[in-house]
C-alpha positions in Angstrom: -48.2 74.8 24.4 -45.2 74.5 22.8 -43.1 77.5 21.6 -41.7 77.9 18.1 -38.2 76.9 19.4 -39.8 73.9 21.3 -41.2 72.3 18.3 -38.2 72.4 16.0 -36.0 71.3 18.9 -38.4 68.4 19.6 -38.7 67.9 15.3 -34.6 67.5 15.6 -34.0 65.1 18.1 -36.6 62.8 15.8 -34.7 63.2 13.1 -31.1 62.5 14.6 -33.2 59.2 16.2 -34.2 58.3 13.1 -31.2 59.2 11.0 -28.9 57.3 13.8 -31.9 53.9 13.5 -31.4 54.2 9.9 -27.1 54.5 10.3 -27.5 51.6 12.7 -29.6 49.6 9.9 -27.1 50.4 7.1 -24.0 49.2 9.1 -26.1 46.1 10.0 -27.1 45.5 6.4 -23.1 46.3 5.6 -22.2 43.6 8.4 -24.2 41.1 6.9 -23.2 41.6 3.1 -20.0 41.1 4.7 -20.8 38.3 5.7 -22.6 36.7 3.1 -19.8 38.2 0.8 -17.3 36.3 2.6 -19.5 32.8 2.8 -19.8 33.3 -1.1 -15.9 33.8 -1.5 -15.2 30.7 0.9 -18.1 28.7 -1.0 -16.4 29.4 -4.4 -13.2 28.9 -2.9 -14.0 25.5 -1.8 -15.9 24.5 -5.1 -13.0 25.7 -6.9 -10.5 23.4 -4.3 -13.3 21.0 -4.5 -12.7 20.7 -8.3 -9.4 20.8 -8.3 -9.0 17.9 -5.9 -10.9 15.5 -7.8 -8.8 16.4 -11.0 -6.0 15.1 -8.6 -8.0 12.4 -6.8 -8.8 10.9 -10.3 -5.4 11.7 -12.1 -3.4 9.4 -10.0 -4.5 5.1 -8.8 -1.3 5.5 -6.6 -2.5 5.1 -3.1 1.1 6.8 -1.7 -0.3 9.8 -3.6 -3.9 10.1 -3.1 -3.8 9.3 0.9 -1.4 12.7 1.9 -3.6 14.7 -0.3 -6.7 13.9 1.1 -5.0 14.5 4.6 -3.8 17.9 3.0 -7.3 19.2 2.1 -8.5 18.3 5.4 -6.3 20.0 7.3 -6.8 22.9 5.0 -10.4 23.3 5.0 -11.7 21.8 8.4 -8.4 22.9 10.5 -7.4 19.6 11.7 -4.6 19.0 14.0 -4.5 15.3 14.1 -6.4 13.1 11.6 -6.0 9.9 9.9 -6.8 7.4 7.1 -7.7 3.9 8.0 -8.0 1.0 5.2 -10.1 -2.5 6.0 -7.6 -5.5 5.4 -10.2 -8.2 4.2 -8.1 -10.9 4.3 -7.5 -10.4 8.2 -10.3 -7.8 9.1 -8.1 -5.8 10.7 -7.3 -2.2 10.3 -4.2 0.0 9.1 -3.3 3.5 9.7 -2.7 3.9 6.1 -1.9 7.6 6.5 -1.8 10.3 9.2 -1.1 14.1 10.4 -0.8 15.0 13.7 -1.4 11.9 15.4 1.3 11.3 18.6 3.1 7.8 18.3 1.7 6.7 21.7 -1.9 7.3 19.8 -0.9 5.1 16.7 0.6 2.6 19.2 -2.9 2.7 21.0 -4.6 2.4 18.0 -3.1 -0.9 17.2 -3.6 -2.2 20.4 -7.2 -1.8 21.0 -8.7 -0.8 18.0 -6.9 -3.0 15.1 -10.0 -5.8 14.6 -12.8 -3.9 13.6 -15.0 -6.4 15.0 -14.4 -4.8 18.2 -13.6 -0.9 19.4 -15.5 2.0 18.2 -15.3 1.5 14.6 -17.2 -1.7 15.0 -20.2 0.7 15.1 -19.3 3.4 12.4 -19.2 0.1 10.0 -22.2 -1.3 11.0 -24.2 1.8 10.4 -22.6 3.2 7.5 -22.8 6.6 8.4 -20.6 9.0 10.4 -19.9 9.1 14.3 -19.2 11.5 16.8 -17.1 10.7 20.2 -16.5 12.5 23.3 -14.9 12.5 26.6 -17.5 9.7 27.9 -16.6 7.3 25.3 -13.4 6.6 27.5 -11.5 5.3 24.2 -7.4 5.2 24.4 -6.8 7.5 21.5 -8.5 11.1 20.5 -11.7 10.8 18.3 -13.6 13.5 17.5 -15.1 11.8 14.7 -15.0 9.1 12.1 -16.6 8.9 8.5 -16.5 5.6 6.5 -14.9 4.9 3.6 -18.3 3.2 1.4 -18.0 1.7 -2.0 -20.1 -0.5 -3.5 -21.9 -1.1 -0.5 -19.2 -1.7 1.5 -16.7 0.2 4.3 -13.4 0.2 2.9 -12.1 2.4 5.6 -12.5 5.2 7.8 -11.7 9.3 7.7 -10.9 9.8 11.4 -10.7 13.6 12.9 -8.7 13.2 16.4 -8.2 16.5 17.3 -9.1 20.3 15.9 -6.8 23.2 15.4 -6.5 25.5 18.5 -9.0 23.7 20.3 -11.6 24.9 17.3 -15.1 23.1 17.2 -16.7 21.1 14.6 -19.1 23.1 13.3 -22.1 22.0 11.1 -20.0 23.1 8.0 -17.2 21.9 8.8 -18.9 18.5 9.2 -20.1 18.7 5.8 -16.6 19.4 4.1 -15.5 16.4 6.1 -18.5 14.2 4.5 -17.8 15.6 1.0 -14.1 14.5 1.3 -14.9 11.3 2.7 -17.1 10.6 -0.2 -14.3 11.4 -2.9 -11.9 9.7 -0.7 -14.1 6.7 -1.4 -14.2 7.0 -4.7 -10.4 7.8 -5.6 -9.3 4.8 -2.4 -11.9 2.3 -4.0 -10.3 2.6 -7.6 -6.9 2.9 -6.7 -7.3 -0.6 -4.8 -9.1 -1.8 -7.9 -6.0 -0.6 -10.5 -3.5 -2.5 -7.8 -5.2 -5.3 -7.2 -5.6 -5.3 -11.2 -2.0 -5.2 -12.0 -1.0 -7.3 -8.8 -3.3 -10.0 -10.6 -0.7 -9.3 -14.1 2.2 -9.8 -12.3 1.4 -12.4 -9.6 1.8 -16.3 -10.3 -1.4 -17.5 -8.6 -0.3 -20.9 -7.7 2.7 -20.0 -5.8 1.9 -16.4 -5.1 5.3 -15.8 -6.6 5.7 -12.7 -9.5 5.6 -14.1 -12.6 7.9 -14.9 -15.6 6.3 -11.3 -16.6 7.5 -9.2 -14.0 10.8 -11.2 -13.4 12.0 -9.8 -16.6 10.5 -6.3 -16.4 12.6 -6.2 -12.1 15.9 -7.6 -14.0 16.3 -4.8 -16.9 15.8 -2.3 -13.6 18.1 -4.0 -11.4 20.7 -4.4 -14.1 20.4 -0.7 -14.7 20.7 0.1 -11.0 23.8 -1.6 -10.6 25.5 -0.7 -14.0 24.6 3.2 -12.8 26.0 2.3 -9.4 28.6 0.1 -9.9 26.9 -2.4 -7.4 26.8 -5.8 -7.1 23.8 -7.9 -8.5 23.3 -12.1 -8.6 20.9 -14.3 -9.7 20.3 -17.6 -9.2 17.9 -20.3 -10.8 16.1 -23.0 -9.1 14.7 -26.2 -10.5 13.3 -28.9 -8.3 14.2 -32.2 -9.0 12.9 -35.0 -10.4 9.3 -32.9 -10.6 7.9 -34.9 -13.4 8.2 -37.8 -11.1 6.3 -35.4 -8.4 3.2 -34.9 -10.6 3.4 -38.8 -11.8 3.2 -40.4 -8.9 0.9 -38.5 -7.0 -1.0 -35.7 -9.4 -0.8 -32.6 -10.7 -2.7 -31.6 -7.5 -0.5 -32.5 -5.2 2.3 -30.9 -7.7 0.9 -27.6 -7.3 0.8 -28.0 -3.6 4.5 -28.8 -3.4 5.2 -25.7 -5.9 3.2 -23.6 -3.3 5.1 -24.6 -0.4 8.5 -24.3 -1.7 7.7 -21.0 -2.7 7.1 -19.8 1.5 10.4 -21.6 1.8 12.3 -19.6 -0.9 10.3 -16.3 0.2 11.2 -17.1 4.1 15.0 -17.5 3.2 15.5 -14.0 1.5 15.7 -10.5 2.1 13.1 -7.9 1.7 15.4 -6.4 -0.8 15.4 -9.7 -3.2 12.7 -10.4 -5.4 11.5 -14.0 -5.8 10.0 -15.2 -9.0 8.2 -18.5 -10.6 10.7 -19.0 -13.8 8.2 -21.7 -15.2 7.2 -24.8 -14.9 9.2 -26.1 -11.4 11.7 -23.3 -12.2 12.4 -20.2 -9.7 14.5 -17.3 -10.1 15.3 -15.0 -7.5 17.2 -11.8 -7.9 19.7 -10.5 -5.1 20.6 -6.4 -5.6 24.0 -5.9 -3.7 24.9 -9.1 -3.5 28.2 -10.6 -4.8 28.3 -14.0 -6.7 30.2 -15.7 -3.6 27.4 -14.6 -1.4 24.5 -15.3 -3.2 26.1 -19.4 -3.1 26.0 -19.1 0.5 22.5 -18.5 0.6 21.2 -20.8 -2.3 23.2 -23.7 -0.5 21.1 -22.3 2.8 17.8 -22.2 0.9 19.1 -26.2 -1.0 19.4 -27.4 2.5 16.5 -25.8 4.2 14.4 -27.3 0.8 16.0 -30.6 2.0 15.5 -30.8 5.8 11.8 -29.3 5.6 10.8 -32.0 3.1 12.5 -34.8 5.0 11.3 -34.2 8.3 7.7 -32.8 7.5 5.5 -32.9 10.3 2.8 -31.3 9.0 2.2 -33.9 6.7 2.4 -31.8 3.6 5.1 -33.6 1.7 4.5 -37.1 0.8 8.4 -37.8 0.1 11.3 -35.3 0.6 12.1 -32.8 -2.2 15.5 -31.9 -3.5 16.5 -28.7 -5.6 19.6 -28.0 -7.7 20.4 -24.2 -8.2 23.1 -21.9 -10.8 24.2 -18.8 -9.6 25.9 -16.1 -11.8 26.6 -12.7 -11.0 26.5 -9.7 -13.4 29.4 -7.8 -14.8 29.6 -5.0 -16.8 30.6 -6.4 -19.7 27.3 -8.8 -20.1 23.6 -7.9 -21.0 20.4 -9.6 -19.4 20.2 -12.2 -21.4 24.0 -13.4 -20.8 23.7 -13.2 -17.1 20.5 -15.3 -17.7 22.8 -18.1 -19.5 25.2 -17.8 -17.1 22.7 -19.1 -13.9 21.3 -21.2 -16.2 24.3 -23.2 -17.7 25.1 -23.6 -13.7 22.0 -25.2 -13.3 22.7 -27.3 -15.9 25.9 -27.9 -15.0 23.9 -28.7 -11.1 21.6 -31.3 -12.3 23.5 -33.1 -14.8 26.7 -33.7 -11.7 24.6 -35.1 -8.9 21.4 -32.2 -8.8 20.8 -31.4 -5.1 23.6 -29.2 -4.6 24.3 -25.4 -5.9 26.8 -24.0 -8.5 28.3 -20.5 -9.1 29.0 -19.7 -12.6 32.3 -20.6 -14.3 33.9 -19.3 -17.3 34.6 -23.4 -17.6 31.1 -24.5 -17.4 30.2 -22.7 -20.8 31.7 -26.5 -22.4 30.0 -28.3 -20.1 26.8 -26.5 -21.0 27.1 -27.5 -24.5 27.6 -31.0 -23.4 24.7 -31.4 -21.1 22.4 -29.3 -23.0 20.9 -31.9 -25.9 20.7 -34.4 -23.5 17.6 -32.5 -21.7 17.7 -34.3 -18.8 15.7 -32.7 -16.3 
């Protein structure tokens, strides 16, 4: 039997275990609203960065703009090390890194390598499915992939969200992969429409026989180069095409065969320039080209290089594009301080005149002199 003391001893020690299951409970339950506290804060934290990125995503249709910030959320949400945007080129079917973070340059180098037709590689496969793909160690590729998400819209891979390596080694966990997928889908959206707005105003500005900007955006680059060099006291020249004798062209063998020539002279003129210069249809068989930093005296140099290059092409075609050789005449005037658009306009254009009407196949810089001779030549209209 037990004593008096016994029983209350025995009564004790099944209290304190109780009391310490029910301490053990509450600092489970506290653990665990912890937790849950802390997956609501990061939830509305990421709803809130969610919303906020697709005010930006759909604020902007400048790819240079959308692309880092993409990269930027990524790396702030999934703790990325190395990851990278990838945009389809239709023309060629290849592929681009069109942006990246944390990628080494002998990985990009790789990339371009082995993995640039997306007809072959691994990405061959994440575009035929359409859905996201996960690589390892036994994939044996030549750069780090983790994972890769296409770009969809309208039915179609535009590109691809790769992940090539994780922050400290961290793994890509279920969540994570969902973040990743929720990007990639407003990626989609935001890439897709920016490509639309560019090709849209590529489409404004772009002559679409010669590929050439237009009359349009020749005037719109002039005012800004103008500006440039009046605020930097640079040099700036223009010079004015006109091929000869086009009427003739289109005459004798159509207006198909016109359009052809147009087109080719244009790779010609393009070929012959700078990256720097901007080369423009003027109208009709009339180009303009603008040179920033580039004095009057040099810009003749390189119209007499583009006259002849015209010249020699044409006469010894072996491609059996031009049916008889071609010939251009071209004005160059350089802008001073003292003149506005317009005048430095009439200045390469009264060389041209002054070009066709003395002999045409040849170039001539602008004279103060030639302004008579413009009035001379102009009624006769002799083109």
């Amino acid at each position: 039997m037990l004593t008096a003391t016994g029983s209350k001893k025995q009564k004790a020690r099944g209290l304190f275990k109780r009391a310490t299951g029910l301490l053990a409970r509450f600092n489970a339950l506290q653990n665990e609203l912890k937790t849950v506290k802390n997956k609501l804060e990061r939830t509305e934290f990421e709803a809130k960065l969610f919303r906020e990125i697709n005010t930006a995503l759909t604020s902007t249709f400048e790819l240079q703009e959308i692309l880092p910030l993409i990269l930027q959320v990524m790396t702030t949400l999934v703790n990325t090390q190395g990851v990278s945007i990838a945009l389809v080129n239709e023309e060629d079917k290849t592929l681009r890194i069109a942006e990246s973070y944390g990628l080494d340059p002998k990985d990009i180098e790789n990339f371009y390598i082995y993995y640039a037709r997306i007809n072959t590689g691994p990405f061959k496969e994440v575009m035929e499915k359409k859905s996201p793909s996960f690589f390892g160690p036994e994939h044996n590729l030549y750069i780090p992939l983790l994972m890769s998400v296409p770009l969809v819209s309208r039915n179609k891979v535009i590109g691809f969200v790769n992940i090539h390596s994780m922050y400290q080694n961290k793994s890509l966990t279920p969540d994570k992969i969902a973040l990743v997928n929720a990007l990639a889908s407003q990626a989609s959206i935001a890439i897709s429409n920016a490509q639309l707005f560019n090709a849209m105003k590529e489409q404004a500005t772009i002559d679409p026989c010669t590929n050439l900007f237009n009359f349009r955006y020749f005037q719109q680059k002039l005012d800004e180069e103008i500006n440039k060099a009046a605020a930097n006291g640079t040099a700036l020249s223009l010079i004015i095409l006109d091929i000869d004798f086009f009427k003739k062209v289109n005459d004798t063998y159509g207006h198909l065969y016109g359009d052809q020539v147009l087109h080719e002279i244009s790779k010609i003129l393009k070929s012959n320039v700078r990256s720097e210069d901007t080369v423009c249809r003027y109208g009709g068989e009339e180009f303009a080209i603008i040179f920033p930093n580039c004095t009057q005296k040099i810009a003749e140099r390189i119209a007499e290089r583009i006259r002849a290059k015209i010249e020699e092409t044409t006469a010894n075609d072996r491609r059996g594009i031009f049916k008889s050789p071609v010939t251009v005449s071209i004005g160059v005037a350089e802008y001073t301080p003292d003149i506005n658009k317009t005048m430095l306009i009439h200045r390469a254009d009264c060389s041209l005149y002054y070009a066709k009407n003395t002999g045409r196949n040849r170039v001539c810089g602008y004279d103060a002199n030639l302004e008579t001779e413009y009035e001379k030549y102009l009624p006769k209209n002799n083109y």
